[in-house]
C-alpha positions in Angstrom: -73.4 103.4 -8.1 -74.9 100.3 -6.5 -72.5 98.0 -5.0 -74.0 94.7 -6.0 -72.4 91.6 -7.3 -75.2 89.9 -9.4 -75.3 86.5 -10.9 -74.5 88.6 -14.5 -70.9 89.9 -13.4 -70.0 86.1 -12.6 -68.3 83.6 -15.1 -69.8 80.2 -15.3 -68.5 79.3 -18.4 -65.7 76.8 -18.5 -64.3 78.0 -21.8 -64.4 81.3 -21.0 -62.7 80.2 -17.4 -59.9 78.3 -19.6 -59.4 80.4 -22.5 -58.7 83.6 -19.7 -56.2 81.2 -17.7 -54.0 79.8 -20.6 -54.1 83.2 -22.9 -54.5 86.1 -20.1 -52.1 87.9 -18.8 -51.7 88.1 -15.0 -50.8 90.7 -12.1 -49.6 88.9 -8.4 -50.1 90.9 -5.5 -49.4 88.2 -2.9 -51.8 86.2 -1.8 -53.4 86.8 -5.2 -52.7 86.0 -8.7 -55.7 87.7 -11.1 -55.7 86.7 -14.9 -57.5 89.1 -17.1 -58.2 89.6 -20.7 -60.9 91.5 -23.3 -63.6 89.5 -24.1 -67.2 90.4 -26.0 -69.4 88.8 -23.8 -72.9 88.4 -25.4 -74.9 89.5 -22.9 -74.8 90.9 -19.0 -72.0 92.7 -17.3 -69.1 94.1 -18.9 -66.7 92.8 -16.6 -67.2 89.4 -15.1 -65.4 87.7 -12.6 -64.5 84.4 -10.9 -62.6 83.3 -7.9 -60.6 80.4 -7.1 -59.2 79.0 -3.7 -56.9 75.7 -4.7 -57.7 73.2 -2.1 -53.5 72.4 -2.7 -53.4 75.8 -0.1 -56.2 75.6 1.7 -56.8 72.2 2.7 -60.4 72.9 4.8 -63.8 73.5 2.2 -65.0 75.7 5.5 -61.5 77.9 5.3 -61.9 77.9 1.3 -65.3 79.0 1.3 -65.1 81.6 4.0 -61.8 83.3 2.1 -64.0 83.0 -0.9 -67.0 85.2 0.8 -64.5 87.2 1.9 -62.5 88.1 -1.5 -66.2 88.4 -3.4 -67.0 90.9 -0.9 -63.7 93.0 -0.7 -64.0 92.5 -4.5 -67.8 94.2 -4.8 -67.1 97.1 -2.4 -63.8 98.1 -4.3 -64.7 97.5 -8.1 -66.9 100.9 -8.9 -63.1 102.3 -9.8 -62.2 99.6 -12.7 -66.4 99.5 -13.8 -65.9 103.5 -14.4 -62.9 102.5 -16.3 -64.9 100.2 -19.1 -67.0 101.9 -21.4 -67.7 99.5 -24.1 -69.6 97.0 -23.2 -68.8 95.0 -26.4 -65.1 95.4 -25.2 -66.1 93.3 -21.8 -63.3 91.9 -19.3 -62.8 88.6 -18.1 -61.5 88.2 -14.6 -60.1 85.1 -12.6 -58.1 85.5 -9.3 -56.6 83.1 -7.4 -56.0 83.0 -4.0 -52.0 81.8 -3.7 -51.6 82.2 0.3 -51.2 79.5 2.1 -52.3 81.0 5.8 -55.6 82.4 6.4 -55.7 86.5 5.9 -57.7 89.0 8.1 -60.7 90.4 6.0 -59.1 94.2 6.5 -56.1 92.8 4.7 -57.7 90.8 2.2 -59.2 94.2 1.4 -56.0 95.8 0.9 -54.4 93.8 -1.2 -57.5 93.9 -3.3 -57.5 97.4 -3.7 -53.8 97.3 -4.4 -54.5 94.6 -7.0 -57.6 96.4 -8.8 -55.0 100.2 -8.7 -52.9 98.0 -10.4 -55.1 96.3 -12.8 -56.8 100.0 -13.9 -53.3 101.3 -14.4 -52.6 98.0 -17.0 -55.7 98.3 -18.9 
């Protein structure tokens, strides 16, 4: 499986962005908080996700966006598990974490807690 994380697999649409926030449900594994729910998307990936670092926790853009790098990439090497998982492509899933720490995290645990996060998420779906 190719571990890529094209511009397909990413939401850009507001409404889907909203609609998953208010109506998903949610897993926390600190320092994340994911919000996922079924949705057809009408064309691309099957699963698409978004990321969000609230500048309320991290108050530098160069901290936000480096912890955002960070959880994309931890994200794209450990999803092959929850992909596998999906077989419908008409019964997509929308994804939206957010980052709740307030301290900068090492990359290793980052990674970690992702994986802990997605073993939980495939064991909910």
């Amino acid at each position: 499986m190719v571990q890529t994380f094209p511009a397909a697999e990413r939401i850009k649409s507001r409404t889907v962005l909203e609609t998953v926030y208010e109506k998903g449900e949610q897993i926390i594994v600190h320092p994340f908080r994911i919000r996922f729910m079924r949705y057809n998307f009408e064309e691309g990936a099957a699963v698409k996700f978004a990321v969000s670092v609230p500048k309320r926790n991290v108050k530098k853009a160069v901290r936000r966006n480096r912890l955002k790098r960070q959880i994309k990439e931890a994200y794209r090497l450990n999803k092959k598990g929850l992909l596998s998982q999906i077989n419908d492509p008409s019964q997509g899933l929308a994804l939206f974490l957010i980052y709740i720490g307030k301290d900068d995290q090492t990359y290793q645990a980052l990674e970690d807690k992702m994986k802990l996060l997605l073993d939980k998420l495939q064991q909910k779906l």
